[in-house]
C-alpha positions in Angstrom: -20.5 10.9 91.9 -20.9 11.5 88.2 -17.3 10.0 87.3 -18.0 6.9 89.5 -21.2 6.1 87.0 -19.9 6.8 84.1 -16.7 4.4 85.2 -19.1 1.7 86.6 -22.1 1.6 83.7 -20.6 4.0 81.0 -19.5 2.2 77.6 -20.2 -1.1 79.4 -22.5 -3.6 77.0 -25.7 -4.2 79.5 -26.8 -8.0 79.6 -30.3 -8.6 80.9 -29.3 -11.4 82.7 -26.6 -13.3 84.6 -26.6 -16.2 82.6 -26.0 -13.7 79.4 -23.8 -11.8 81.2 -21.7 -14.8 82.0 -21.9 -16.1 78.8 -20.4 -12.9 77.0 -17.5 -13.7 79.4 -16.8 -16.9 78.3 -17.0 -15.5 75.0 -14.8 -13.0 75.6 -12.1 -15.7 76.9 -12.4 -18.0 73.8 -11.8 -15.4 71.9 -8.7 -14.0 74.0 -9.9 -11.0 74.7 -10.4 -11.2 78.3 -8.8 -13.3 81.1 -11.8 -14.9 82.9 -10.1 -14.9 86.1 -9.8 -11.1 86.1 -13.4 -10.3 85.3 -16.2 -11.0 86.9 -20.3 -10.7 86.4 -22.2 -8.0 88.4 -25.2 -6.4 88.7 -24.7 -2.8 88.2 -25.9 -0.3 90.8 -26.7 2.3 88.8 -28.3 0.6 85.6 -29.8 -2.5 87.5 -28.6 -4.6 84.4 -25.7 -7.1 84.5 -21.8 -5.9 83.2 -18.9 -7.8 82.6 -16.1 -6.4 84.3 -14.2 -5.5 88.0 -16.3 -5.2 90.3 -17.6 -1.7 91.4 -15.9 -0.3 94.8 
């Protein structure tokens, strides 16, 4: 269980809310950084905080 953490909330940048969370995205995007359409916003399991990324299995 300890790898599935660390690859769902380690090194991730935590965003307190959706809206922030989301808005790091679209950041991300401008910047080219990150294709939108393969990210998404989530609410992390483990931390309870909002990531940027895949989803979590």
């Amino acid at each position: 269980m300890s790898g599935d953490i660390a690859r769902m909330c380690g090194g991730k940048i935590r965003h307190p809310n959706r809206r922030r969370a989301a808005g790091h995205l679209r950041a991300l995007a401008a910047a080219g950084k990150a294709v939108a359409a393969r990210l998404n916003v989530y609410r992390c399991p483990v931390c309870l905080d909002w990531h940027v990324g895949h989803r979590p299995r």
